[in-house]
C-alpha atoms as a printed R data frame, in Angstrom:
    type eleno elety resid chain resno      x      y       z
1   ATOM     1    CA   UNK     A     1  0.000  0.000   0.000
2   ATOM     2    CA   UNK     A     2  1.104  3.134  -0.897
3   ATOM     3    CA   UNK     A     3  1.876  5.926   1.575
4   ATOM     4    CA   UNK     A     4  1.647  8.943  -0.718
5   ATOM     5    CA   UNK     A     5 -1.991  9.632  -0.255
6   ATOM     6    CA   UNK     A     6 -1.436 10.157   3.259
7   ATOM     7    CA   UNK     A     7  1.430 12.690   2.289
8   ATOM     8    CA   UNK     A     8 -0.391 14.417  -0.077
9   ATOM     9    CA   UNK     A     9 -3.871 14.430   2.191
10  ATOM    10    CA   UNK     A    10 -2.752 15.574   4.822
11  ATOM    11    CA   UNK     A    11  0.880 15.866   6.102
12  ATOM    12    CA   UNK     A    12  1.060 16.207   9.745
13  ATOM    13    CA   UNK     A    13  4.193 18.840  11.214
14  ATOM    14    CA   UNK     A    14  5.007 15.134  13.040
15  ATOM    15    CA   UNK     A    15  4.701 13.346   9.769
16  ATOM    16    CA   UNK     A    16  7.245 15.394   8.221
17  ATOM    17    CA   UNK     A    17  9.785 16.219  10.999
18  ATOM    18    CA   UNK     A    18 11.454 12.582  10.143
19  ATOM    19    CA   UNK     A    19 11.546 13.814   7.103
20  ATOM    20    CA   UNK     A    20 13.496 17.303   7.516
21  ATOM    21    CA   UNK     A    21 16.575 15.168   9.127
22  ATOM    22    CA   UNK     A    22 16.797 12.966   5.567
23  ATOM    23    CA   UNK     A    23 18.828 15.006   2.256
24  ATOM    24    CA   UNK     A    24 18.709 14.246  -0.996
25  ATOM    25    CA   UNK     A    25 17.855 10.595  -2.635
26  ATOM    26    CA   UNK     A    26 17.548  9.656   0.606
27  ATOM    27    CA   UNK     A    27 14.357 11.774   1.290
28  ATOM    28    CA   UNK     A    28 12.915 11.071  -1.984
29  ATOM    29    CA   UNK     A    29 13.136  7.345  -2.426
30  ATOM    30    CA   UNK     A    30 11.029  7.471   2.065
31  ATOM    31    CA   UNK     A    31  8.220  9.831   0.293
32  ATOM    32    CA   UNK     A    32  7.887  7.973  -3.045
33  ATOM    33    CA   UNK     A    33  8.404  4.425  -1.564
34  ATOM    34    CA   UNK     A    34  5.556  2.457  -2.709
35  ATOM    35    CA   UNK     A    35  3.772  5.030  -5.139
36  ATOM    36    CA   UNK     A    36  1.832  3.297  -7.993
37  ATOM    37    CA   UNK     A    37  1.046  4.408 -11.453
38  ATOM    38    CA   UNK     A    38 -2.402  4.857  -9.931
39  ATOM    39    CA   UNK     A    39 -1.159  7.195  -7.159
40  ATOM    40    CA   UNK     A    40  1.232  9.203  -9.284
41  ATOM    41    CA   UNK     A    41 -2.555  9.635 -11.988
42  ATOM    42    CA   UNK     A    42 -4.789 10.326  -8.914
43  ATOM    43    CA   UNK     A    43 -5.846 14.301  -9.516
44  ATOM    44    CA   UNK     A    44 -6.134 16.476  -6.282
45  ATOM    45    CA   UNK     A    45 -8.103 19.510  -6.529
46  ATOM    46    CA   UNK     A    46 -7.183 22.947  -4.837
47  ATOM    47    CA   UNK     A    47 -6.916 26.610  -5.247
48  ATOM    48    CA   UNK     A    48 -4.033 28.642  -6.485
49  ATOM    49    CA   UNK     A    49 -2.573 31.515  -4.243
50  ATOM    50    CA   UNK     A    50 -4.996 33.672  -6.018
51  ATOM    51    CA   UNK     A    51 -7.880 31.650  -5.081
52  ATOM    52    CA   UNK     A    52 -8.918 30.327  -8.206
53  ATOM    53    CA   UNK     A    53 -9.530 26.536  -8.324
54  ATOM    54    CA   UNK     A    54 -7.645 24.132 -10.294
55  ATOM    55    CA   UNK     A    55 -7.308 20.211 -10.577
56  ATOM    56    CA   UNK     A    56 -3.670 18.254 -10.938
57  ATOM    57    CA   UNK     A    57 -2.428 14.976 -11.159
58  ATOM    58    CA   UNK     A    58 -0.390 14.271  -7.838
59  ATOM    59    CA   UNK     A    59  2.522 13.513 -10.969
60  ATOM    60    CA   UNK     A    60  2.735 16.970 -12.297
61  ATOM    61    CA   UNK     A    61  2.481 18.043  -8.640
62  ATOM    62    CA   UNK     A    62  5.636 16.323  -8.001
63  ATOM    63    CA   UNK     A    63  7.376 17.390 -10.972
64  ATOM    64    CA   UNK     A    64  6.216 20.736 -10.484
65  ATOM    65    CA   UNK     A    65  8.343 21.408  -6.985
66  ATOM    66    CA   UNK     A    66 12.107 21.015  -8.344
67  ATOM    67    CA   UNK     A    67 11.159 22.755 -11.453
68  ATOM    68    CA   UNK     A    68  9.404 25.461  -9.648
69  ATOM    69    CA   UNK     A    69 12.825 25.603  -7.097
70  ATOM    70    CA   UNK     A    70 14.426 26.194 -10.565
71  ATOM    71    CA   UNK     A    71 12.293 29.527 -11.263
72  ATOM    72    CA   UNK     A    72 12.785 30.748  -7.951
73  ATOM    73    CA   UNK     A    73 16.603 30.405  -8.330
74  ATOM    74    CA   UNK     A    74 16.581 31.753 -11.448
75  ATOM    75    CA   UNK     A    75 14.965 34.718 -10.057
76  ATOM    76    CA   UNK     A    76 17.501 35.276  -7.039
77  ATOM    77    CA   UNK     A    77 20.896 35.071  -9.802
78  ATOM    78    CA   UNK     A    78 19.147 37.666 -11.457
79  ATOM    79    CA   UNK     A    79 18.593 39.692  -9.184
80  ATOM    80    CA   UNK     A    80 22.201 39.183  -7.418
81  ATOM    81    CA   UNK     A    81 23.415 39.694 -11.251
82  ATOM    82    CA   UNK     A    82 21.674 43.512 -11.471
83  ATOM    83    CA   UNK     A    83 22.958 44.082  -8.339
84  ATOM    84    CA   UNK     A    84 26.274 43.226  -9.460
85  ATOM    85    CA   UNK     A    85 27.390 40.500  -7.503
86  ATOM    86    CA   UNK     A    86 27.828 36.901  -8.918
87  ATOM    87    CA   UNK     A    87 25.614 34.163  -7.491
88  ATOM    88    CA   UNK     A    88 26.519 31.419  -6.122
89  ATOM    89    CA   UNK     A    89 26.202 28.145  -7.788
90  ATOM    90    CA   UNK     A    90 22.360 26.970  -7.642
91  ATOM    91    CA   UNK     A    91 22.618 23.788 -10.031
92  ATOM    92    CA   UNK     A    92 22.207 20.598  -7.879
93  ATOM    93    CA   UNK     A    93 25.167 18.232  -9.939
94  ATOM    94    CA   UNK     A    94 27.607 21.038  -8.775
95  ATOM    95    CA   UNK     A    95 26.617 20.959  -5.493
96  ATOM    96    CA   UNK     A    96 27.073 17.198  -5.289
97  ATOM    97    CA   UNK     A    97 30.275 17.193  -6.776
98  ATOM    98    CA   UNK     A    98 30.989 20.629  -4.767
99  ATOM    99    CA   UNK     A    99 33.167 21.712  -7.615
100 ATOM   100    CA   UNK     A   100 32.503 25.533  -8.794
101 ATOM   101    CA   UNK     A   101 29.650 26.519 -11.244
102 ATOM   102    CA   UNK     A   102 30.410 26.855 -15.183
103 ATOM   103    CA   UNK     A   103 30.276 30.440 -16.109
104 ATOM   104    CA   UNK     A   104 30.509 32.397 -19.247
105 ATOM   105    CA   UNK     A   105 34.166 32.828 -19.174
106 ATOM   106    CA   UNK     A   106 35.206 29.545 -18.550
107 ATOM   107    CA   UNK     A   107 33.065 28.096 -21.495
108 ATOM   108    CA   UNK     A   108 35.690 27.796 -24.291
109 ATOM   109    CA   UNK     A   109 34.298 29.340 -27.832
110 ATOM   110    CA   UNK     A   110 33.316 27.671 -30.510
């Protein structure tokens, strides 16, 4: 039996707090442990942070929070970047490797 419906339904504080001490693959593979094709296709229904109501496959929901991270990130380097500072690395294979991030100087030309 699956446990994602009861972390998509309702996630307790207690529910999660094992899961705040666990990083990476580790945390993923103790939330997705279990989940079916039908659990990944079940839709959940809510409301955006405008209010306006919206259905999504629980799927697309998961897919949606790295890529989302990604915006957000996005968003902070540019700002740093008009600032004119240089942002740290944000791109998770450098941090794993915790070499320094690519930038355009150090890409040779074509």
């Amino acid at each position: 039996m699956s446990t994602l419906p009861k972390l998509i339904d309702h996630l307790e504080w207690a529910d999660a707090r094992p899961l705040a001490s666990l990083r990476g693959a580790a945390a993923l593979r103790c939330i997705l442990e279990g989940v079916t094709e039908v659990d990944l296709a079940r839709v959940v229904s809510d409301k955006t942070s405008a209010g306006h109501p919206y259905e999504a496959t629980v799927e697309d929901i998961l897919l949606h929070v790295p890529l989302h991270g990604s915006y957000h990130r996005g968003q902070v380097a540019t700002l740093l970047r008009q600032a004119g500072s240089e942002p740290v690395a944000t791109d998770y294979i450098v941090f794993s490797r915790d070499g320094p991030a690519a930038t355009r100087a150090s890409i040779p030309a074509r």
